[in-house]
C-alpha positions, 0 to 999 in steps of 0.5 A: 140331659146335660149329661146325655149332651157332651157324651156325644163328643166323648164317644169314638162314634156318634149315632145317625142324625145326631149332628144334624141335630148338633146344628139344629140345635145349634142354630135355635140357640138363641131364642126368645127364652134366651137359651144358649147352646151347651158347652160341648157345642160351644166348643166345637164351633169355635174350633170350627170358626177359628182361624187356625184351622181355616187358612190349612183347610183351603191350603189342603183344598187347593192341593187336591184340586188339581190332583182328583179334578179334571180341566174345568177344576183345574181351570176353576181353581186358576180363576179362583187363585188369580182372583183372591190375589187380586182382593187380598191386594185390593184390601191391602190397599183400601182396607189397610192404607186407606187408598180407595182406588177403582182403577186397579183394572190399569194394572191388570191390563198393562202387565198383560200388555206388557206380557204380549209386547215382550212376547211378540216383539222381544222373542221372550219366553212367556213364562220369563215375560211374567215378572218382566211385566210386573217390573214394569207395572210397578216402574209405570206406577211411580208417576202414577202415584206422583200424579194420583196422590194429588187427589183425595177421597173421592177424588183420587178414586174417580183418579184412578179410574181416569187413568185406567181408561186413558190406558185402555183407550191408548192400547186401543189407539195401538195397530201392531198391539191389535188395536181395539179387536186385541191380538192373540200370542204366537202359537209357538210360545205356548207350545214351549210351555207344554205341548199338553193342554191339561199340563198347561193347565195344571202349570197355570193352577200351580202358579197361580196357586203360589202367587195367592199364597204368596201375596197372603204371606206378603201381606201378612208379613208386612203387617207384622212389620214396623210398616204394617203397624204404620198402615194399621194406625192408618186405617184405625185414626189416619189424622192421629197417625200423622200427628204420632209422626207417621209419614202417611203419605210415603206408607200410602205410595209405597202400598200402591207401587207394591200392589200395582207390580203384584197386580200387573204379575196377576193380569199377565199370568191371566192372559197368558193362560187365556192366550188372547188379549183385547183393550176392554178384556184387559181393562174391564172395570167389571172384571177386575175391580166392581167384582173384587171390590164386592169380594173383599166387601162381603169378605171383610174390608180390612181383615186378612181372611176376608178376601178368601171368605169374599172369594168363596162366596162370590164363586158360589153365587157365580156357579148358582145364579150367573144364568140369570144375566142382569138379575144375577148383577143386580143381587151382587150390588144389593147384597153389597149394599146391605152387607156394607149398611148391616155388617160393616165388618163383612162375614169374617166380622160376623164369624169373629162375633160369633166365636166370641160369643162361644168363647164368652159362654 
């Protein structure tokens, strides 16, 4: 039997069923007659679950998006980068240095602000507004971070929350920004783009798509370094850390003026590609902090890969249940709870244990 087993992956074809019955197999693996799976299957799930192969994957999928899919892909696979920027920061930020903020959305809202202001006002390219809003989330982050660090825990996330509504009741208060109903760019500046909607969308898929890309290989950089090794002390022991001679508090403000630019890059990117802006858009808690948090959460808070796992999932249970309205919101907060009261760690923690399992068999 044994034999008749392993033969399967020595073969250049496997019969019909048969890999159906690989992960049937797979899956009853462990019963109550404490059996486990045979060797050739333990293999090929840990090269199934390693990370290796996981990061080239979604690379390959986020090259073919745009190339076999029409608008609604591209404009899917938009949304989908923007938002893994947007937890892959958010997990830098809690899950490494410890900065559990709920008011990442004023960063969203500001570089879009930003982006409309220089566009309107300035007669700057929108493309060149970009960065130019992200420099100025990162230089409004500076008092920011003066101001908000004063706080701790709970305290600094009810903080930071604060401070985004004190921004998004600011811009409300503004008339030649549109006020509380918004405002919406000059018709010509998105013209000077592309005069074709597909091309515009497949402008915004690439520049997003290189903003995540960027802002993983950011952030896994920085965990290489002598800094990421501060930050990762941090998040392991942050009173053993200090004691060791780490400046925790400097690593921290660092952290938040790096997220905050990245993430006024992301907000203006988004609105630009959404062309209208209004006060509660751009500073949705909902939108651009609860679903992030419940992203990296389920993801895996404080893993590099958990964002990009969070996103996958979220994205699938948006297209198969967002229908039911509350109900849909109500079983995003109770997956959440039980992800966070029964596996800490998030599904990456769980693959982890997992391939370690198969490794040890």
């Amino acid at each position: 039997m044994k034999e008749e087993s392993t033969s399967f992956f020595k073969k250049k074809g496997a019969p019909p069923g048969v890999a159906k019955k690989l992960l049937l197999r797979f899956a009853r693996g462990w019963t109550a007659s404490g059996s486990a799976p045979r060797e050739a299957e333990q293999k090929f799930f840990a090269r199934f679950f390693s990370k290796k192969r996981f990061f080239p994957c979604f690379l390959l999928l986020c090259a073919l998006l745009p190339l076999l899919g029409d608008n609604t892909d591209r404009q899917l696979g938009f949304e989908f980068a923007a938002t893994l920027t947007l937890a892959t920061l958010w997990n830098l930020l809690a899950g490494y240095a410890g900065v559990v903020s709920i008011g990442q959305q004023a960063f969203v809202g500001l570089g879009a602000y930003f982006l409309f202001a220089l566009v309107v006002f300035a007669g700057v390219p929108a493309l060149a507004a970009v960065p130019l809003a992200a420099l100025a989330c990162g230089v409004i982050a500076v008092p920011s971070a003066r101001l908000l660090f004063r706080l701790r825990g709970p305290f600094f996330a009810i903080g930071s929350w604060v401070l985004a509504e004190v921004f998004r009741l600011t811009f409300a208060q503004i008339s030649s920004l549109g006020g509380g109903s918004g405002m919406s760019l000059p018709i010509m500046s998105i013209l000077a783009i592309s005069h074709s909607r597909p091309e515009r969308l497949l402008l915004f898929y690439v520049f997003s798509a290189a903003l995540a890309l960027a802002t993983t290989a950011l952030v896994f950089a920085l965990l290489k370094s002598r800094f990421g090794l501060g930050l990762t002390a941090i998040r392991d022991a942050e009173p053993a850390a200090a004691s060791l001679g780490v400046d925790v508090m400097w690593l921290k403000r660092v952290v938040y003026i790096i997220v905050a630019a990245v993430t006024g890059l992301a907000g203006a990117l988004l609105f630009l590609q959404n062309v209208r802006i209004s006060p509660d858009a751009a500073f949705s808690v909902n939108d651009w902090t609860a679903n992030i948090i419940f992203i990296v959460v389920i993801g895996g808070i404080g893993r590099l890969e958990g964002p990009l796992i969070g996103c996958l999932v979220f994205f699938g249970l948006r297209a198969a249940f967002a229908d039911y309205g509350a109900w849909y919101l109500i079983g995003l907060g109770l997956l959440a709870i039980l992800m966070m009261l029964l596996a800490p760690a998030g599904i990456a923690g769980l693959l982890d244990q997992l391939r370690n399992r198969l490794q040890k068999r």
